[in-house]
Each structure stands twice: as structure tokens, then as C-alpha cells.
C-alpha positions as CSV (number, residue, x, y, z in Angstrom):
1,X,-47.2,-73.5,16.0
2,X,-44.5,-71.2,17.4
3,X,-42.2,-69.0,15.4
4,X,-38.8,-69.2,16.2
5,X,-37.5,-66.2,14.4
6,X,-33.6,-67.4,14.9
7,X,-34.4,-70.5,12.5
8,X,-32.9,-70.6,9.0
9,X,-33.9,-73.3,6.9
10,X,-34.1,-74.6,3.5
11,X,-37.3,-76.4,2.2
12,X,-36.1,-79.1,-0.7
13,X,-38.3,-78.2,-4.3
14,X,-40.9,-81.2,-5.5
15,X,-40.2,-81.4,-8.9
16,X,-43.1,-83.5,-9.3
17,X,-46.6,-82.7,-10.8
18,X,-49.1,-83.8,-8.8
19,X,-52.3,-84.6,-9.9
20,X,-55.2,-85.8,-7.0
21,X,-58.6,-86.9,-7.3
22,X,-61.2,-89.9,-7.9
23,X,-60.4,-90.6,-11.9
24,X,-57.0,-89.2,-11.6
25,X,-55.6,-92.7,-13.5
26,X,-57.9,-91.6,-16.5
27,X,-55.5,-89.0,-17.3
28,X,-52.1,-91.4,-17.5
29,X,-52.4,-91.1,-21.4
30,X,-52.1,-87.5,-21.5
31,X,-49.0,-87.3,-18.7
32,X,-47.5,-90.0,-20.8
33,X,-47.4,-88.0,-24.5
34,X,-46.7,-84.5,-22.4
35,X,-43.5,-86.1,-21.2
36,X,-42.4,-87.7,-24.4
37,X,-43.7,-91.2,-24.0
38,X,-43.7,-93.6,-26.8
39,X,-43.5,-96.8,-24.5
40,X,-44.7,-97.4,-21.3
41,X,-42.9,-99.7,-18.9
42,X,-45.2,-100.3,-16.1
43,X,-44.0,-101.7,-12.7
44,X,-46.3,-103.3,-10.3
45,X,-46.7,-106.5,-8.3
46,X,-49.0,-109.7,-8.5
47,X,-51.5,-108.8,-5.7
48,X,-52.0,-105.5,-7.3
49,X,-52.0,-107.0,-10.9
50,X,-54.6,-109.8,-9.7
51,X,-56.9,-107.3,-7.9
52,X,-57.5,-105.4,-10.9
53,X,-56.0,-102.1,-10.5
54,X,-53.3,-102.9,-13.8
55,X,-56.0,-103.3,-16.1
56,X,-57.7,-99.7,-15.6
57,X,-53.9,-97.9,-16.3
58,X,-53.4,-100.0,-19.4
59,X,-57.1,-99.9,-20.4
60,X,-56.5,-96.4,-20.7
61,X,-53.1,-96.6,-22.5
62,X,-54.5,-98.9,-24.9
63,X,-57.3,-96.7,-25.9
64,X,-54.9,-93.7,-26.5
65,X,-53.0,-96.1,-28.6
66,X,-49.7,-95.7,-26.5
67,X,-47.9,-99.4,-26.4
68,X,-47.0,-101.2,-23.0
69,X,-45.0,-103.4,-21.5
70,X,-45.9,-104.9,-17.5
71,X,-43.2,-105.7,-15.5
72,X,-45.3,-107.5,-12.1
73,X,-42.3,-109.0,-10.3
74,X,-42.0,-106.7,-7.1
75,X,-42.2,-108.4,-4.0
76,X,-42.2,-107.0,-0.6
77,X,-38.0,-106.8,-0.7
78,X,-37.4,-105.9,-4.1
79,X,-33.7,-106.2,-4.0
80,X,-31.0,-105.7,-6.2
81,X,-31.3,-108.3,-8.7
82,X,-35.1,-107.9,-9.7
83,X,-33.6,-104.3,-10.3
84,X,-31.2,-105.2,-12.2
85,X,-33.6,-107.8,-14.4
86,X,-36.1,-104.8,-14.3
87,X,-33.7,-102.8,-16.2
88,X,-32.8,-105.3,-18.7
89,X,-36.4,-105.9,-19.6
90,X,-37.3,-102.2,-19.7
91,X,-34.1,-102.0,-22.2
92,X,-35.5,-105.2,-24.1
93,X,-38.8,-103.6,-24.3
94,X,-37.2,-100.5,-25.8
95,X,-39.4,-98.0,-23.2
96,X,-39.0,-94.7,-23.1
97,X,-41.1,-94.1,-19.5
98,X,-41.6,-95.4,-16.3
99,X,-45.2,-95.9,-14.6
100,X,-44.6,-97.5,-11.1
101,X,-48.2,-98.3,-9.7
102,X,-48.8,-100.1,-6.6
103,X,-47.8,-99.2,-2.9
104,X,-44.4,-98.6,-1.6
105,X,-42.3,-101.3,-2.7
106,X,-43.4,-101.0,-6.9
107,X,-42.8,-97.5,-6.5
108,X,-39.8,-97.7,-5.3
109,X,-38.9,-100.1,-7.5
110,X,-40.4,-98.3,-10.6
111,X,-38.1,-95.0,-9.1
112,X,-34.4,-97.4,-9.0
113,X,-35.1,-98.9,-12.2
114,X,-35.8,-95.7,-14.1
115,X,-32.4,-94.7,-12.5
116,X,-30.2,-97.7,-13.2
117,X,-31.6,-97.5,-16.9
118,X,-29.8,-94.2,-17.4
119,X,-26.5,-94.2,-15.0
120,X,-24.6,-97.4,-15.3
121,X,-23.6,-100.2,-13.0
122,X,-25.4,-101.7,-9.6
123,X,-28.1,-100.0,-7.8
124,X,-25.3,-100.6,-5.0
125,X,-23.1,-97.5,-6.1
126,X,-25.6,-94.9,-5.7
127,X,-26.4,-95.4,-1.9
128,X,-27.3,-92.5,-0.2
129,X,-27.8,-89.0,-1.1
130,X,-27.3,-87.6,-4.4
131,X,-25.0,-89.9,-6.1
132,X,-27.1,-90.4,-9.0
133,X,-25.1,-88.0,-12.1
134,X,-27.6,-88.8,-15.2
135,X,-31.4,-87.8,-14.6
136,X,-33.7,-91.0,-14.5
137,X,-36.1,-91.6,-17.2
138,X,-39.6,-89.7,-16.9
139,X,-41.1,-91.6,-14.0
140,X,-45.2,-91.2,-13.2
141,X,-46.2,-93.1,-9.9
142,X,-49.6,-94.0,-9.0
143,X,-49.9,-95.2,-5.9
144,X,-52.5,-97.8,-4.3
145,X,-52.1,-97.3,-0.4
146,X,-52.1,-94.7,1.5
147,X,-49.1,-94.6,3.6
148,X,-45.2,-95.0,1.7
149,X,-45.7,-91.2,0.1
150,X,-43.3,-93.1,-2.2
151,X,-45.0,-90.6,-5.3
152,X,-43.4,-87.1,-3.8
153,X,-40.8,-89.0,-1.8
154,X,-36.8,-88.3,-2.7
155,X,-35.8,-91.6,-1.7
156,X,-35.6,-95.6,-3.2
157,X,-35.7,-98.2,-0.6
158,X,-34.8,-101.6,-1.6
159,X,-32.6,-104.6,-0.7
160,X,-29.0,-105.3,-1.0
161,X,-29.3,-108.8,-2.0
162,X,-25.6,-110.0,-0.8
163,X,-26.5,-108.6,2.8
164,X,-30.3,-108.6,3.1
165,X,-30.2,-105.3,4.2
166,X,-32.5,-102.8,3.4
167,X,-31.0,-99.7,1.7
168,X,-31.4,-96.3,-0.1
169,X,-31.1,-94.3,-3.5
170,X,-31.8,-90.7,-2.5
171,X,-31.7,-87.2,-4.2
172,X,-33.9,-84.9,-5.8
173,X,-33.4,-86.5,-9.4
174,X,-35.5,-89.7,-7.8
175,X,-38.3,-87.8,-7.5
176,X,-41.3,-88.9,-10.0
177,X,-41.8,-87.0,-12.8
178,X,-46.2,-86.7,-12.2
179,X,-47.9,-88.3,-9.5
180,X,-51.0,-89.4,-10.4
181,X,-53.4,-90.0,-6.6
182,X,-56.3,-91.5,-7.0
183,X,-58.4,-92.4,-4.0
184,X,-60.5,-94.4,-6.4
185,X,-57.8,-97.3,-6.6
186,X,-57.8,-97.6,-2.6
187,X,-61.3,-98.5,-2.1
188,X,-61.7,-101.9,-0.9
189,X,-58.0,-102.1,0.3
190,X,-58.1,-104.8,3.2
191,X,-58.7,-103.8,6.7
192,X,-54.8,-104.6,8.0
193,X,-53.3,-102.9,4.9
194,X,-55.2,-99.7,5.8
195,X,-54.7,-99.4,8.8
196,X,-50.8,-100.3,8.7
197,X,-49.8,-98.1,6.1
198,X,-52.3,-95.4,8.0
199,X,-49.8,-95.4,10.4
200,X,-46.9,-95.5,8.3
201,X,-48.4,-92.1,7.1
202,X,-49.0,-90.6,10.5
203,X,-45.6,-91.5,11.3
204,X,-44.4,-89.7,8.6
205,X,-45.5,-86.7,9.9
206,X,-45.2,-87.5,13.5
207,X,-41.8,-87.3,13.3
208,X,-41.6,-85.0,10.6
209,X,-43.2,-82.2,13.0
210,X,-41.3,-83.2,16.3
211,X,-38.2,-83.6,14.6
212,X,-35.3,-81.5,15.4
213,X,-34.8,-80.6,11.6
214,X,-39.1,-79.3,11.6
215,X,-39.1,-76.3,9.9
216,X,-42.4,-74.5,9.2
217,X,-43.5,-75.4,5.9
218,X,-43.0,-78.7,6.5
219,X,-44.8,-78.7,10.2
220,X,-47.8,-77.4,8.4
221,X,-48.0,-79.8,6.1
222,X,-47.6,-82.3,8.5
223,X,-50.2,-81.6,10.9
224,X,-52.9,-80.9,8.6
225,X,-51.8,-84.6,7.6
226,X,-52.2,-85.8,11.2
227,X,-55.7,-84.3,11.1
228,X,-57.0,-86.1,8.5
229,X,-55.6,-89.2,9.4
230,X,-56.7,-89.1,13.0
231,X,-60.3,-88.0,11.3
232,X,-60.2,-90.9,8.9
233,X,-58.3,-93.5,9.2
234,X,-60.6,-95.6,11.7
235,X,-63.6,-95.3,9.1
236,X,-61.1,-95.9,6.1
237,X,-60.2,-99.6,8.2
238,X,-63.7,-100.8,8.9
239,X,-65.1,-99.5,5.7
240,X,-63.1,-99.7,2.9
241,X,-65.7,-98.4,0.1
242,X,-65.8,-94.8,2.5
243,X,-64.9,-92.6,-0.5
244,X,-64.8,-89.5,1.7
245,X,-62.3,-91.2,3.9
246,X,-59.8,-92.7,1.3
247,X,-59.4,-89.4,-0.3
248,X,-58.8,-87.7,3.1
249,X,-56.0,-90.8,3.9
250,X,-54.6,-90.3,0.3
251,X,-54.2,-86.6,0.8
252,X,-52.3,-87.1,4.3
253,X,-50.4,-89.3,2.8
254,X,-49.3,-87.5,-0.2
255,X,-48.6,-83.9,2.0
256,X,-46.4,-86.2,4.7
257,X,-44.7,-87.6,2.0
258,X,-43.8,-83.6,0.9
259,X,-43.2,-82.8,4.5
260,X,-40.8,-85.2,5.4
261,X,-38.4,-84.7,2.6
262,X,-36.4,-81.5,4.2
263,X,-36.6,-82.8,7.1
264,X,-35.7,-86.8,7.9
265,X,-37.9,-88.7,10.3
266,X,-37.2,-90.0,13.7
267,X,-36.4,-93.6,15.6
268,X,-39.8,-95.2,13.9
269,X,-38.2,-95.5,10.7
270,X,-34.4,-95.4,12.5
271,X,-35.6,-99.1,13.5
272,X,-37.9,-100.2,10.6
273,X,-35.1,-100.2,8.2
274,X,-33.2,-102.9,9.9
275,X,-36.4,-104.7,10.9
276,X,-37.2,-105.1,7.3
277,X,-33.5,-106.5,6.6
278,X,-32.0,-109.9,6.7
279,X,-34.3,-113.0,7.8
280,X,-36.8,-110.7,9.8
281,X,-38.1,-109.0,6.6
282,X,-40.9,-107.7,9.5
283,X,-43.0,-105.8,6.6
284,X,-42.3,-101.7,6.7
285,X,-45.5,-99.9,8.1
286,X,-46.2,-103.0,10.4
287,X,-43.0,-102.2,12.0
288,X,-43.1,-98.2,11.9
289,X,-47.3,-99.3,13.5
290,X,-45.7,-101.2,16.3
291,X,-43.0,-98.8,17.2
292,X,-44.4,-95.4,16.7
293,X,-46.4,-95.1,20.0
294,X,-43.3,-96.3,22.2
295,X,-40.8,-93.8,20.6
296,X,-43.5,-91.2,21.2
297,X,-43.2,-91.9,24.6
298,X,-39.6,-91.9,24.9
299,X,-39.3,-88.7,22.9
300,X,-42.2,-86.2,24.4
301,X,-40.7,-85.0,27.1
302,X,-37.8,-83.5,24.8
303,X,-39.8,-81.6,22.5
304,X,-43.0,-80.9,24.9
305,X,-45.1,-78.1,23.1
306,X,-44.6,-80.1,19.6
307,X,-46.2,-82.7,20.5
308,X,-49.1,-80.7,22.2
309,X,-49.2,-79.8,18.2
310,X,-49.9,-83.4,17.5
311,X,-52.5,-84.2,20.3
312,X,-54.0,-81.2,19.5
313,X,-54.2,-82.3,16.0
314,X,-55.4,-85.5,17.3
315,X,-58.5,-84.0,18.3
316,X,-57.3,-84.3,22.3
317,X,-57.7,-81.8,24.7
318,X,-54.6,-80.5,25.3
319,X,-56.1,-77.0,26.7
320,X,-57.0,-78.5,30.3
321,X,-53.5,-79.7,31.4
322,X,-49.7,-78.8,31.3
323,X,-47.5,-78.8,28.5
324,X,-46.0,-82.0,29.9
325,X,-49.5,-83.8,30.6
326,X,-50.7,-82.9,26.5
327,X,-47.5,-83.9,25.3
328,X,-48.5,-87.3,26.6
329,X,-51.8,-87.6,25.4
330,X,-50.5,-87.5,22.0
331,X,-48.6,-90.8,22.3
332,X,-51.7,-92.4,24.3
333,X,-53.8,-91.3,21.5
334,X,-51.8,-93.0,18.9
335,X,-51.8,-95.8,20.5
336,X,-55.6,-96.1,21.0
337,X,-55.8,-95.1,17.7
338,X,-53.3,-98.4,16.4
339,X,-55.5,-100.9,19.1
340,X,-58.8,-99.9,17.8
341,X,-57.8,-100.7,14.2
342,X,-56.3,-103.6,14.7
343,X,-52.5,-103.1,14.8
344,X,-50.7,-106.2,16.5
345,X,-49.6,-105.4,20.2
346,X,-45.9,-106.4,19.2
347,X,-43.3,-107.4,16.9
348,X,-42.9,-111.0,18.3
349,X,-45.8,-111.5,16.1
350,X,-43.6,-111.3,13.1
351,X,-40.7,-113.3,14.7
352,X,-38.7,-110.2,16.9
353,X,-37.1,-111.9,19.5
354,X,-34.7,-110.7,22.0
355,X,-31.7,-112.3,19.8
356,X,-32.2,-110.0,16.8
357,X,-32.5,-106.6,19.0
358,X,-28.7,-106.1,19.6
359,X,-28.6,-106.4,15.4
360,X,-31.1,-104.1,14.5
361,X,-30.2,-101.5,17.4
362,X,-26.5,-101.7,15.7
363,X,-27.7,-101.1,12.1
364,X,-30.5,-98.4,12.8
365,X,-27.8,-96.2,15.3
366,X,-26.4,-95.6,11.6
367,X,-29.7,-94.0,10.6
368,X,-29.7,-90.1,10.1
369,X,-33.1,-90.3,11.1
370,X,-31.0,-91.2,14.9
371,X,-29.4,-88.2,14.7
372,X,-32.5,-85.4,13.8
373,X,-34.5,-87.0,16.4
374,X,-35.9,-84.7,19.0
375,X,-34.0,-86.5,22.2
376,X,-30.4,-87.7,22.5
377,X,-30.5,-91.3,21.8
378,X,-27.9,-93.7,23.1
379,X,-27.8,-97.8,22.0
380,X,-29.0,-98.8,25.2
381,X,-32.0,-96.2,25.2
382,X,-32.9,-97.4,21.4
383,X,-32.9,-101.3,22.4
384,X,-35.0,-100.5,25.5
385,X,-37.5,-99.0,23.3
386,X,-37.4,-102.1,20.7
387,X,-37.8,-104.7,23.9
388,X,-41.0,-102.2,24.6
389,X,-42.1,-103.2,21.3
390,X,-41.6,-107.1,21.3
């Protein structure tokens, strides 16, 4: 990567202790006294309930003799209400701790309600960035996909209820007290999960790295992230049991997550937020999958020799052709990469039609991820690029 020895920058601290490896969930007893615990209230979801993956976190609390309650009511678009009932129920149960385990959405969720139980009022009044005044209650997230980097991520996505729009708690007081990663709970993950929040992950860093906000720390991060993921992620999709490649897609997903934070993302995630919203509720990494190779395209030519980075990263070989020519190859390698695991060729799939695009184009325009992208974006340019992705 090049220096630029004019840039300034600031690179945001993670607060969170992160702890990465096959077992890692053993050790949730131990996290849980060293931060105070008494009484866990643990966040999750009924696919991840049903598949198992509860059970070994509270096998392990039992056995340490630390009491539990299970909260499994996240859904896809948490919104504001199950919040809200989260909250009461966490109060109910007299918990003292958070443990959020699942993917994006029950960490997320686990993040907002550990919030809401120490500042008052709706999840509604602390949109945006650093509105939270109290400090959450100790939060631990264990995560079981590899793509949201929800555990080392500043932000809360969930849904305003009233407006079915998909919105934001953000700061560095959201961040998760101890991450605990463990490839182990990934391992039979279905194909299309895989391989969707894969490219939610190398999306993260993708335009983490060709941002206009990139610094260095954050670029390296990133494309040692795109490395692993362009190393792994085929094998993690059509074998789910790889060990060696769900702990390579954990660990890109976990340093993207870190990377992005100083930085924002790009007009991926611009557009997913809307796409997510109202009656589309097109699911998050499908919609980041489907978009990320046609806002490569639209944005290589403005940051040229970053994107060489990413091909290069890729594994393509950017050394026999112009700057322009390698900055292409890593959008056409992404997109290989997307058709040969499965991704759908386009959001009509999900219900995207040419009514909705004026709507979404409208809402993500308001995105800051609009304005660190690495070329000017008007309206016009961001609905031709959805239309590309119908």
C-alpha cells in the first residue's frame, strides 16, 4: 500500500477483549465472573436455539453454576418493540450481563438491549452516533456466522417499527465488552448462509480499503481480510465441516469488522440499509452479495491503485496490465467469486422491482457511507447501479 505522508488520521480504540479459537465458548464462564456476572441474559434466535449452538453456552454456564435466562425472540428485523420486551424481560429476570449469540441480527440485538436497560426511553432517541450517556451493561457476543463483525462492530442495526426502516445505535459505548469467536460454532452453517455473509465480510473490507476515509491501519486489516476470504470462502460454502476454512472466514470477518469502524463503508451498505426496510426486508448480506460487484465497477476507476490492492489480494494478476485494467479485475473477480458460490444474479429474486428503486435511492443518499465513498455519487448514478442489480 502507498504512504501518503500528508494524511492525518485517527483510528477509533476497540474496547473489546477478543478471544479467537475452536473451544473459545468453553471459556464464557470465566468472562462472565471476570466482568461481574451474577445472571446471564442470553440473546439469540430460534434457528440458532434449534440447531444446537444455545445449549453448549448454557451447558457451560450451568456447570460453573452461574444462573441463566434465554431470551430467543430475534428475528431477521428485530425492531423496536422486541427491544423494548427484551429489556423488560432482562429487568424481570434481574440479569446483570448480556451474552448475544447468534449472527448479526441477535448481536445486535443483545448490543441495543444492553443499552436501553441502562439509559432510559426508546431505542428511537439514541439514533446515530454517540447519543448513548450511561455505559451499557457488560455485553459478551459470540457470533455464529462469519460476516456481520457485529462482536467488534460500534454500531446497532435494527428496525424502527412505526416506519419499517432500518436504523442505528452507534458509539464506542456499543462495543461488546469480550468477543468470544469460535470457528467451532460455524461448522455446518448452510451453503447460502456462508456464502452470503462471506460477502457481507469482504464487503466490509472492500470498501473499508477503497474508501475515501482508508487510513492505514485499517487498510491492513482489511486486505489481510480479503485474503483469507478470497482463500476460503469457496471451500467454507461447499464444505461446511472445513475447519481450516471456517477459522480463516471467522478471522476476516472479525479484522473487517475492526477495520471498518474508523472508517465507514461505501454504496454496498449505502443501499442495503433501505433494501432491508419497509415491505422489501431483502435480507442484509444477500443484498450487500448482490450489489457489491456493480458498485465495484462504478467506483474503480476513482480510486484505481486501491483496488489493484484488492485484486492483488484476490490472488489476480494485477502485475501484467495497467493500473486501470487491475483495478477491474478486482470487481470481475468478485463477481466470479459470488457466481461460483451460489449468490443470486439479482435482487428481483427477493421482490426488487423498478417501483421500489426511487425509495431506496432516496433513503440510502442519506447514508454517510454516500458521502466517504471513493467517487462522487449523484441520485441518478446510485439508481443506475440498483437497476444493474435487479
Amino acid at each position: 500500500m502507498t504512504v501518503d505522508a500528508g494524511q492525518t488520521f485517527n483510528f477509533l480504540p476497540i474496547p473489546t477483549d477478543v478471544h479467537f479459537g475452536f473451544g473459545s465458548v468453553q471459556s464464557l464462564p470465566d468472562h462472565v465472573r471476570a466482568i461481574g456476572g451474577r445472571r446471564v441474559f442470553l440473546v439469540t434466535d430460534p434457528g440458532v436455539r434449534a440447531a444446537g449452538l444455545v445449549d453448549r453456552a448454557t451447558a457451560a454456564l450451568g456447570q460453573a453454576g452461574i444462573a441463566f435466562e434465554i431470551y430467543d425472540n430475534v428475528t431477521a428485523d428485530s425492531g423496536t418493540a422486541l427491544i423494548c420486551q427484551g429489556v423488560d424481560a432482562l429487568k424481570t429476570a434481574e440479569a446483570n450481563i448480556v451474552v448475544g449469540l447468534g449472527g448479526g441480527s441477535a448481536l445486535d440485538t443483545a448490543k441495543a438491549v444492553a443499552a436501553l436497560a441502562t439509559n432510559p426511553g426508546s431505542p428511537l432517541d439514541y439514533l446515530g452516533l454517540h447519543k448513548l450517556k450511561t455505559r451499557p451493561l457488560p455485553t459478551i457476543a459470540i457470533p455464529t456466522t462469519a460476516g456481520t463483525g457485529s462482536e467488534v462492530s460500534l454500531w446497532s442495526v435494527f428496525t424502527d417499527d412505526r416506519r419499517k426502516l432500518k436504523v442505528a445505535i452507534g458509539g464506542t459505548l456499543i462495543y461488546p465488552t469480550v468477543a468470544l469467536c469460535d470457528p467451532e460454532l460455524t461448522l455446518g452453517l448452510p451453503a447460502g448462509l456462508t456464502a452470503a455473509t462471506g460477502l457481507d465480510a469482504l464487503a466490509h473490507a472492500i470498501e473499508c480499503c477503497t474508501n475515501n476515509a482508508c487510513q492505514p491501519i485499517s487498510a491492513a486489516l482489511a486486505l489481510e481480510a480479503i485474503g483469507l476470504i478470497g482463500a476460503h470462502l469457496r471451500s467454507a460454502a461447499l464444505n461446511g465441516r472445513d475447519r481450516q476454512s471456517r477459522y480463516a472466514m471467522m478471522l476476516a470477518s472479525t479484522m473487517a469488522g475492526m477495520a471498518m469502524n474508523p472508517t465507514r463503508l461505501g454504496l454496498a451498505h449505502a443501499l442495503a440499509m433501505p433494501l432491508g426496510s419497509w415491505d422489501l426486508k431483502i435480507p442484509h448480506s444477500i443484498a450487500i452479495a448482490v450489489t457489491l460487484p456493480v458498485v465495484m465497477e462504478f467506483n474503480c476507476t476513482a480510486a484505481p491503485e486501491r483496488f489493484v490492492a484488492v485484486a492483488r489480494a484476490l490472488g489476480e494478476p494485477v502485475d501484467r496490465c495497467s493500473v486501470l485494467e487491475g483495478a477491474a479485475l478486482a470487481a470481475q473477480a468478485v463477481r466470479r467469486l459470488a457466481e461460483s458460490i451460489g449468490i443470486p444474479k439479482g435482487l428481483s429474486e427477493y421482490g426488487l422491482r423498478e417501483a421500489h428503486v426511487a425509495g431506496v435511492v432516496e433513503e440510502a443518499m442519506k447514508s454517510g457511507n454516500v458521502a466517504v465513498n471513493p467517487r462522487q455519487t449523484t441520485g441518478a448514478q446510485l439508481a443506475d447501479i440498483l437497476r444493474r442489480a435487479l
